[in-house]
C-alpha positions as CSV (number, residue, x, y, z in Angstrom):
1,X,11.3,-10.9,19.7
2,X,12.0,-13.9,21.9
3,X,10.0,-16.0,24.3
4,X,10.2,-14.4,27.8
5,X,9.5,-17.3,30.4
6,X,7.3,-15.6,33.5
7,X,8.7,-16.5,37.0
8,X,6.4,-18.5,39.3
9,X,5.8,-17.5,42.8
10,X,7.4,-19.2,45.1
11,X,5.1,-22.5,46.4
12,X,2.2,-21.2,44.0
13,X,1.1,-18.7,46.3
14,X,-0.4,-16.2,43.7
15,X,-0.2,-12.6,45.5
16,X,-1.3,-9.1,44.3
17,X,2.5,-8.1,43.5
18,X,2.5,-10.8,41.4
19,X,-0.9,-10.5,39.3
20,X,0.1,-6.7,39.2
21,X,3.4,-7.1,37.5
22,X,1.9,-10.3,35.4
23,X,-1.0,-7.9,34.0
24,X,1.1,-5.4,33.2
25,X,3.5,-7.4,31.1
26,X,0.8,-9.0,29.2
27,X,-0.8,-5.8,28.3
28,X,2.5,-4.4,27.6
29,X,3.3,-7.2,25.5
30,X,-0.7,-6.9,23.9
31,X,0.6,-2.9,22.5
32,X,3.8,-4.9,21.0
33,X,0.6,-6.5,18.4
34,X,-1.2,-5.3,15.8
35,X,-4.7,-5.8,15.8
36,X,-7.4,-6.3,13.0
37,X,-8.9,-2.9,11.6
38,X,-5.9,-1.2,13.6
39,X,-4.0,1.7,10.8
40,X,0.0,0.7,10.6
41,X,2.6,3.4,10.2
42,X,6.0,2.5,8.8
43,X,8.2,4.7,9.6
44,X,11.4,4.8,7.0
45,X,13.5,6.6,9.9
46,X,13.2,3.0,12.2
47,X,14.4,0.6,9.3
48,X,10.6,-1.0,9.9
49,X,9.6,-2.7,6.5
50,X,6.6,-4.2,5.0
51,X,6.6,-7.4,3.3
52,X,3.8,-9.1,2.1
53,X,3.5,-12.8,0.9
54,X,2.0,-13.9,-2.8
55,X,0.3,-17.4,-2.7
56,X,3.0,-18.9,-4.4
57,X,5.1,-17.6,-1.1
58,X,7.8,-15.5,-2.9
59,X,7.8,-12.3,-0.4
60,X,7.7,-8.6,-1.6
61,X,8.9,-5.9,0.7
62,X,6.8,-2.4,-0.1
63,X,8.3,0.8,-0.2
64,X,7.1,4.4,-1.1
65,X,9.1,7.3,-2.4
66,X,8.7,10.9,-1.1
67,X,6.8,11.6,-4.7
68,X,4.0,8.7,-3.2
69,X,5.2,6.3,-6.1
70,X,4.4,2.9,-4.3
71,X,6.8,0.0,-5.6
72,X,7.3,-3.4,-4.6
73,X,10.7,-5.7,-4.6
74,X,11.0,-9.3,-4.6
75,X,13.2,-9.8,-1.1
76,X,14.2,-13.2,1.4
């Protein structure tokens, strides 16, 4: 997802309307994250993937099959 710049107020008067719509995209933006001890769901249905990084870097995107056989595939 791209950088979204915020629009200023007009003469840096900071009013309500403002702080209202600025709070809401930040914790609209916050639910976009995942957070530490949070559970992740990957859903096969939304082409979402997991891919995890050796130390070496190479990258390895995980998959599972309906039978729960967990596999992992070297990818870019």
């Amino acid at each position: 997802m791209a950088r979204q710049t915020l629009n200023k107020p007009i003469n840096d008067e900071y009013d309500r309307r403002f702080l209202d719509g600025l709070c809401g995209e930040l914790e609209h933006r916050d639910g976009l994250n995942f957070k530490k001890g949070e559970r992740i769901e990957a859903n096969g249905g939304d082409q979402t993937e997991i891919v995890l990084v050796s130390a070496n870097g190479t990258k390895y995107k995980i998959e599972v099959s309906d039978a729960g056989v967990i596999s992992a595939t070297a990818t870019i």
